[in-house]
N, C-alpha and C positions, 0 to 999 in steps of 0.2 A: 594472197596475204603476204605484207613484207616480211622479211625475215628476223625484226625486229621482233614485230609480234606473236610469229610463231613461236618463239622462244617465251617471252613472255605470258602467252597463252599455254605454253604448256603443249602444244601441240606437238605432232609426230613429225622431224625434219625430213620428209620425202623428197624434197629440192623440185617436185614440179615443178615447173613456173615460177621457182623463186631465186633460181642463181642466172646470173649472167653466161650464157654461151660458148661454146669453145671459141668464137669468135672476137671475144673479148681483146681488149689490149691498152696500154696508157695513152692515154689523150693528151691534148695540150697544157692540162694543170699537174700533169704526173700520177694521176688515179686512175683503177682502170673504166673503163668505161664500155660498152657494144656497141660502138660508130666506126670500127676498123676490126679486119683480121688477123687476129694474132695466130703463131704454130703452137701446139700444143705436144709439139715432140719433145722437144727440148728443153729443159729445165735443169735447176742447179747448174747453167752450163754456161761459163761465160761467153765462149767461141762455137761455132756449127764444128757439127762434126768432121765435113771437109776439110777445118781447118788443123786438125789433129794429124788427120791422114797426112795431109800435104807433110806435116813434121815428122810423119810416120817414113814418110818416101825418103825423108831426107836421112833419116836416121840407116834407112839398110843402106843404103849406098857409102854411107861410110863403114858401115859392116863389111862391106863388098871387100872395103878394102882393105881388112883385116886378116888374114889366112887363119890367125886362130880361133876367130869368133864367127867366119863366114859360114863353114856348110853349107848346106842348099840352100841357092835365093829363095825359093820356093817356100821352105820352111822355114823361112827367119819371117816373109811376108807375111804367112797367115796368121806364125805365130802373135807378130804387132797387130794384124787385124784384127784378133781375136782382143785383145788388149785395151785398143781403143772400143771395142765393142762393151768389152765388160765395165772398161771405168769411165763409158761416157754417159754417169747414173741418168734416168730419165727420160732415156730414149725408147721409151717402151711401145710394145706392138699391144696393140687390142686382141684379145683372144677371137674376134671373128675374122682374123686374117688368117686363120687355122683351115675357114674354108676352101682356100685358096693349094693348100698341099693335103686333099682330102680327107680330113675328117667332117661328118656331117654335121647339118646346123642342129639337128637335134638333141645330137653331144656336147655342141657349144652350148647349149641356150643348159642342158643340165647342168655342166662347169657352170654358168654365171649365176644360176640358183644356190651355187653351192660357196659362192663367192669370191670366184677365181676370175676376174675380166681383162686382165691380159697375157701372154704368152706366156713373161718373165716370170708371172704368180704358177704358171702351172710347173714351169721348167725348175721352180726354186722346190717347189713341193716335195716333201715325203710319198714316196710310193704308196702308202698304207692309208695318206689323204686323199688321192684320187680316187684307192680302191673302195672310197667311203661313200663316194659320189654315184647316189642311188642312180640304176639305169644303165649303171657303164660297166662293162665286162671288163675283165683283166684281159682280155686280148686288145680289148681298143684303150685299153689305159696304157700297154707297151707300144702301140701303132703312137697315144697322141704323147708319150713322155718323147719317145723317138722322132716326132718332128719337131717338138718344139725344141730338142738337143740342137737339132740342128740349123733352128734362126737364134737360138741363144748361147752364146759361146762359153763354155765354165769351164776352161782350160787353163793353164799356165802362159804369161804373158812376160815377156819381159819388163822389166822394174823401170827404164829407161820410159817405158808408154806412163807407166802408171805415173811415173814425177812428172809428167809432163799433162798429163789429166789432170792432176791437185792443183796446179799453176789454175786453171777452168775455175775452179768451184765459187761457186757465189757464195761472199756474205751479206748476211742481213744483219743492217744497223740497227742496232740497243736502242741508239738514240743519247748516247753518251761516246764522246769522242774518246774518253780516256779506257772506257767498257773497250770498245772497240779496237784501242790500242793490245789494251790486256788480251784481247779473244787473238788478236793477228787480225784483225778486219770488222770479227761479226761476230754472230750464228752460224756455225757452216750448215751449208744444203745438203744431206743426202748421209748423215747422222745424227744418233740422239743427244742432247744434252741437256744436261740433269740440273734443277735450280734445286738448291737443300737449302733449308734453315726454320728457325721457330720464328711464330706469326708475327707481323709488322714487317719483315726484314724488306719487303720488295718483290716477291717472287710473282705477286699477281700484276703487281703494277706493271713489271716489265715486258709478264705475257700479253697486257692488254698494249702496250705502246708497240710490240714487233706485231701486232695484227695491223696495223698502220703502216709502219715502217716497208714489210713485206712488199704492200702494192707500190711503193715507190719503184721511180727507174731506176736500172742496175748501175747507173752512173752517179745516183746518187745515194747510193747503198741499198738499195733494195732490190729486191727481185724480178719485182715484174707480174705475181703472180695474189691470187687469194688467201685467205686465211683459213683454217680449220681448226673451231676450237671444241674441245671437249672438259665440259662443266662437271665436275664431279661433288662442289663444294655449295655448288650456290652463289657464287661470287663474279659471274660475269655482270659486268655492268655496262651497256654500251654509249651509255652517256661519256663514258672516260674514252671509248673511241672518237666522239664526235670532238671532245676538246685537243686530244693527240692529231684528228683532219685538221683542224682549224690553226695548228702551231705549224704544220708544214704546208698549208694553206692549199688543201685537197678539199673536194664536196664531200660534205660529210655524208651526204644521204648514197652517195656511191661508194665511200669508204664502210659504211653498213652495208652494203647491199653485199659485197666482196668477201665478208666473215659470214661463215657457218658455223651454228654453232648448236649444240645438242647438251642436252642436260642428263648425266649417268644416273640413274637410279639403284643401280646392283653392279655387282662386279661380272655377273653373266651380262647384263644390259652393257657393262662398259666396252666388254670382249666385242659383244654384235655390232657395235656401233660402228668400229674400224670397218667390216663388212661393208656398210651403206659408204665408208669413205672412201672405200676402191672403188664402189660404183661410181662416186661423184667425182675423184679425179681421171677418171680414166675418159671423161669426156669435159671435162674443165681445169684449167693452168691452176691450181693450188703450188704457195710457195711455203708454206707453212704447216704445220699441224702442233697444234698446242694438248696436251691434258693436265687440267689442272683440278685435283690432284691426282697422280699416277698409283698412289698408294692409299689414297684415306680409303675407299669402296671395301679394297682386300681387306685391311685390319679390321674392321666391323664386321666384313662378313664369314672368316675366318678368326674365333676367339681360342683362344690358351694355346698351350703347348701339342695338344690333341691333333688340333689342324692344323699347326704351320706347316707341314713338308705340305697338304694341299695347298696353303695358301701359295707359297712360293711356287709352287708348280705351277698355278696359274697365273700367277704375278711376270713368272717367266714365260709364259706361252704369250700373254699379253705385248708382254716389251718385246718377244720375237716378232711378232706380229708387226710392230710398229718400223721395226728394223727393217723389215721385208717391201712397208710403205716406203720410208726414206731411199732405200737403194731400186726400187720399180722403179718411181714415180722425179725421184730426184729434189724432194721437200728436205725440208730443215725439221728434224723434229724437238721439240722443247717440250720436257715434263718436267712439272715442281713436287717435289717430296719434303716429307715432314720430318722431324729428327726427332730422336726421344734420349734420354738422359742417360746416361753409364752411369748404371748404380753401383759398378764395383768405385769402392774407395781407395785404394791403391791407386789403379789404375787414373783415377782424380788429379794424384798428386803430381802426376808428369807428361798429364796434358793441357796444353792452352786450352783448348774447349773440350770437357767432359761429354758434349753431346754427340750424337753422331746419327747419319740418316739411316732411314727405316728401308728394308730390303734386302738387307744384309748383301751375300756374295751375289745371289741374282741380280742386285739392281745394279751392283758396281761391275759387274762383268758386261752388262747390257747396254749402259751410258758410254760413247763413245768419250766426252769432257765432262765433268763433275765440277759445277761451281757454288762454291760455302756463301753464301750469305747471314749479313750478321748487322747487328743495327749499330749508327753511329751518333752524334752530335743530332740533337733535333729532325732536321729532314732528309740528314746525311746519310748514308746506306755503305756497307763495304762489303765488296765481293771476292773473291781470291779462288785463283785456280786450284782446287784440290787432287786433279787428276785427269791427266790429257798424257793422249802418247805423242803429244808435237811442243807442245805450250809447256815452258818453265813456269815454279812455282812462283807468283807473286801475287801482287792484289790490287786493287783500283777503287778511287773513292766516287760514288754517283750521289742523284738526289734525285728526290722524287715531290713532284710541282702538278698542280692543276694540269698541267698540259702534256703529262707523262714524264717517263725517266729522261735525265739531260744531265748536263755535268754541273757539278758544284755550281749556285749561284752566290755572287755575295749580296 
């Protein structure tokens, strides 16, 4: 069944038979397509990791000739290796390469029941979540934390690797050049970033034009890779995908085939959902992960003052969760949240916008960039950076057209 219609039928996204292959990769029109072998190591990454290393070499040798930064060649090496290991997000191992430094498959296969399918997912984990993993003894929870310590590096790295891995990061185009000036490029791969504003502003429009955008090739702002969206509102529409294929003149029925997308029911359904997403990028190039909305499920299903520390608690396990996706797997992740009014009055009088987004310190602690959206001039839209540790405060004007977001038309 396409993947159109499972969605629309309501059916259970199990991806049988309905995503394209880790095989996958861009064709001649810039969609991806299953007629060539693409890698699936690699993502969020503009250059091979070779090409890190090479600038790794070059980096201790001038150390070498440093007397007060040298100490042992030895340990300025590993230390970069470790470095380019850790900040070259998406190079993840499959947790059944665990068979390989002895642990058995029948440990593997309960990790992957449990929803842990690569290395990086076990190595990031809590002690207290492996020892949850029916089956496994605390002797072989310290045996598999202790190998996978040692394919996944969580040391200190010098800061010289790390600026030189960020130069790597892929953005993905908005689909407005002037968005994109304001992002520094994009969406970046391999953190969250947050759309806020009250309804009309753009926030879905945009999610559905970077499910487009994503499969483009990285030379022409995109990724290279699939979409992943998470429905929580009722508002996918993939008609609005086939008109965004058609303006960058991709097949549309390939540009559908490339989005996943599930529809949340509950905010436990929303939790589980991400589960089925490690399964499915850990054997297909996803460049994206959309939820839209990251908040509406929580507020319904946590009311008054009673639950909010549960609601945020899970609001927060959630958005960790999603963190842990973006930095395995090496995806762009974008959630839109909804704002609600400052009803203190004072506080009215000395702000431009009295409203502010829902989540309070968990969502702003969680979102790597925070972008305000707010409505302008008829089809106009304005977005402004509210909160990034790289991007000064300003703001950028879009539009939004039959054929997705783009820049002002006259």
């Amino acid at each position: 069944m396409p993947l159109v219609e499972l969605y629309e039928s309501g059916a259970s996204a199990s991806w049988q038979g309905c995503l394209l292959d880790s095989s996958s990769c861009i064709d001649k029109r810039g969609c991806l397509s299953a007629e060539k072998k693409m890698s699936t190591r690699t993502r969020g990454r503009k250059r091979t990791k070779p090409a890190v290393e090479e600038e790794v070499h070059e980096i201790v040798e001038s150390l070498n000739g440093d007397a007060s930064m040298r100490g042992s060649q030895e340990n300025i090496q590993d230390q970069l290796q470790q470095g380019v290991d850790n900040a070259s997000g998406g190079n993840f191992r499959v947790i059944q390469t665990l068979e390989n430094y002895g642990i058995a498959s029948a440990d593997i296969k309960k990790l992957m029941e449990s929803g842990f399918y690569t290395v990086e997912a076990v190595a990031y984990a809590p002690k207290k979540n492996l020892l949850a993993v029916k089956g496994i003894s605390e002797a072989k929870v310290e045996k598999i934390m202790a190998e996978c310590a040692k394919l996944v590096p969580m040391g200190f790295a010098s800061a010289i690797v790390y600026h030189e891995a960020r130069k790597e990061i892929i953005m993905v185009t908005t689909g407005s050049r002037e968005v994109d000036k304001l992002l520094g490029g994009g969406i970046e791969t391999g953190s969250i970033t947050e759309l806020f504003g009250e309804f009309r502003t753009g926030k879905t429009q945009l999610c559905h034009t970077l499910c487009v955008t994503c499969q483009l090739p990285i030379s022409n702002g995109g990724a290279e890779g699939m979409a992943l969206y998470i429905d929580t509102e009722g508002t996918f529409r993939p008609e609005r995908l086939v008109a965004v294929a058609e303006r960058y003149k991709l097949d549309a029925q390939d540009v559908l085939a490339n989005v996943a997308c599930a529809r949340a029911y509950n905010s436990d359904h929303q939790q589980n959902l991400l589960v089925q997403a490690s399964a499915m990028m850990a054997e297909n190039r996803f460049a994206i992960i959309i939820v839209d909305s990251a908040t509406a499920l929580y507020r319904t299903d946590y009311n008054g003052r009673s639950e909010l520390a549960a609601r945020q608690m899970h609001l927060g396990k959630f958005l960790r969760s999603l963190q842990n996706l973006a930095e395995e797997y090496g995806v762009a992740v974008v959630v839109t949240n909804q704002v609600v009014a400052n009803v203190d009055g004072s506080a009215q009088m000395f702000q431009a916008d009295p409203r502010k987004p829902i989540g309070g310190h968990i969502m702003a602690h969680a979102s790597t960039t925070r972008l305000s959206l707010r409505k302008g001039r008829g089809e106009q839209r304005i977005i402004k950076v509210y909160d990034s540790p790289c991007l000064p405060e300003a703001e950028a004007i879009f539009g939004i057209y039959e054929d997705g977001v783009g820049d002002v038309r006259d």
